[in-house]
C-alpha positions, 0 to 999 in steps of 0.5 A, a space after each residue: 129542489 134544493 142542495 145542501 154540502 155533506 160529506 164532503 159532496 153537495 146533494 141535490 134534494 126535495 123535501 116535501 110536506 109538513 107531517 109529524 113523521 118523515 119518510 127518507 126515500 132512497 133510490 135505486 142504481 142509476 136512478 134519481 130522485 124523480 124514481 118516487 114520482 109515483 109515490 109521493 102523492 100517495 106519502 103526502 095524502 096519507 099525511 107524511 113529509 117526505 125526503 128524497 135525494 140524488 145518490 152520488 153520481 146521478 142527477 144532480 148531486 156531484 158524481 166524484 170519482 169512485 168506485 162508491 159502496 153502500 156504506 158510503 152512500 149511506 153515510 151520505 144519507 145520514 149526512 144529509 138527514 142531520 144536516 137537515 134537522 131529521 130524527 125518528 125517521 122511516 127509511 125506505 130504499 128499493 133495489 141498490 136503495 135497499 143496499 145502502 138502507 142496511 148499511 144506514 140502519 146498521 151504522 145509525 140504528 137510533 135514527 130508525 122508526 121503520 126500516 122498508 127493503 123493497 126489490 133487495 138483497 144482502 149479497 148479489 149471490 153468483 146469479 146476480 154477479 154475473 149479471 153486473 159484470 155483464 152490465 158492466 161490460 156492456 157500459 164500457 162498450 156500448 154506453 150507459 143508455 143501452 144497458 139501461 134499455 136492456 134492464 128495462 127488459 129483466 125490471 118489467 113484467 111480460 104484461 107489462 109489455 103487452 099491455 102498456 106499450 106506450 109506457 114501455 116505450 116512454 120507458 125506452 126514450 127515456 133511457 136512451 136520453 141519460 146523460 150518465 157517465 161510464 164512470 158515474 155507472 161503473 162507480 155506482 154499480 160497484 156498490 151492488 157488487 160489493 154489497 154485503 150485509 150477510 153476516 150483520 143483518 141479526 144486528 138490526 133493530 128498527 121494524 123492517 119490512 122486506 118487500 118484493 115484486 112477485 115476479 122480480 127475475 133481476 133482483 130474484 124473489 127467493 134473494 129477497 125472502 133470504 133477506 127476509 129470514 136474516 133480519 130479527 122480526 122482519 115482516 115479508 109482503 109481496 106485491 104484482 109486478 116485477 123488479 120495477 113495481 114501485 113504477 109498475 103496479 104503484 098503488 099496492 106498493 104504496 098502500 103495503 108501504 103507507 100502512 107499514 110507517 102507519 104501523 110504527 109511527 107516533 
């Protein structure tokens, strides 16, 4: 991995494979970089370089005092795609990922080849608010790795539990051992209670994809169809799996994103 000083922070990063066309991958709340383990695999055998980074805050990308917003992160992005020399690329964010991709594409249209909303929103809406406030009371009392822990619970599906206990578990453990302040939490989730592209979305101009997990209750479905209906030309596809499918049900959310880029490369 490697690091590179933009936007007045330096970013940890990975870039990988030597393809014409590059996919810029943008994670979700709370996440790192290792969120694409699942697809990286698959975006480099269908022969695309892929760039993926730590969001201010998380890995180990530097984590300075907040609240961020989606703007900010994205200028991040941006910072970073230039800095390494990027242009024509296919952006590609899930979740609060999603978020900043807007706020990229609205801001740097021209950088756009393809633009992929998986798992997102453009406004949290009162369901979802009420939701953040709670995760976020719940940082504040009980630590970051609890409320992680119960994220997992809205972020897989019911067979997911069932069927796969042991990854549910590794799951778990993994969350327990997160090193993430309260602050870095808190800072980071102000950006998916902030988030709001409602009134700007008929702007966009890149191909879009609006994709989501059939059975996403965290980042609820019919938020990410409101999406859909907001943005000129988008496309809507839907995969198994629930908010976490990237991780759940990997190879259909891979193939839907692999032949979307396909679709508007060259």
């Amino acid at each position: 991995m490697s690091t590179a000083f933009v936007n007045g922070i330096t970013i940890n990063y990975e870039l990988e494979g030597e393809g014409p066309e590059t996919v810029v991958l943008v994670n979700g709340l709370a996440d790192d970089l290792e969120t694409w383990e699942a697809q990286v695999p698959a975006l480099l055998d269908a022969g695309l370089r892929v760039l993926r980074f730590d969001n201010r805050g998380i890995g180990a990308s530097d984590k300075p005092a907040g609240p961020y917003t989606s703007r900010l992160l994205a200028d991040d992005a941006k910072a970073l795609v230039d800095h390494l020399g990027l242009t024509g690329i296919h952006l590609a964010g899930v979740s609060m990922g999603g978020m900043i991709a807007q706020e990229y594409a609205l801001a740097y249209p021209d950088d756009l080849k393809s633009l992929t909303l998986a798992c997102t929103y453009a406004a949290p809406g009162p369901f979802c608010s009420r939701m953040f406030a709670l995760w976020a009371d719940m940082a504040r009392e009980m630590g970051v790795p609890t409320v992680m822990r119960d994220v997992g619970l809205w972020a897989f599906t019911v067979p997911f539990f069932e069927e796969r206990p042991e990854e549910a578990a590794e799951f778990d453990t993994a969350m327990a051992e997160m090193t993430m302040t309260v602050e870095a939490y808190l800072s980071q989730l102000n950006v998916i209670q902030t988030h709001d592209t409602t009134e700007r979305l008929a702007q966009l101009t890149a191909p879009t994809l609006v994709l989501a997990g059939e059975e996403d209750i965290l980042i609820p479905v019919r938020l990410s169809r409101r999406l859909h209906e907001a943005v000129p030309g988008a496309r809507w596809a839907t995969v198994p799996g629930g908010h976490a499918c990237l991780w759940e049900t990997p190879e259909p959310f891979n193939t839907t994103l692999i032949d979307f880029v396909r679709a508007h490369s060259g």
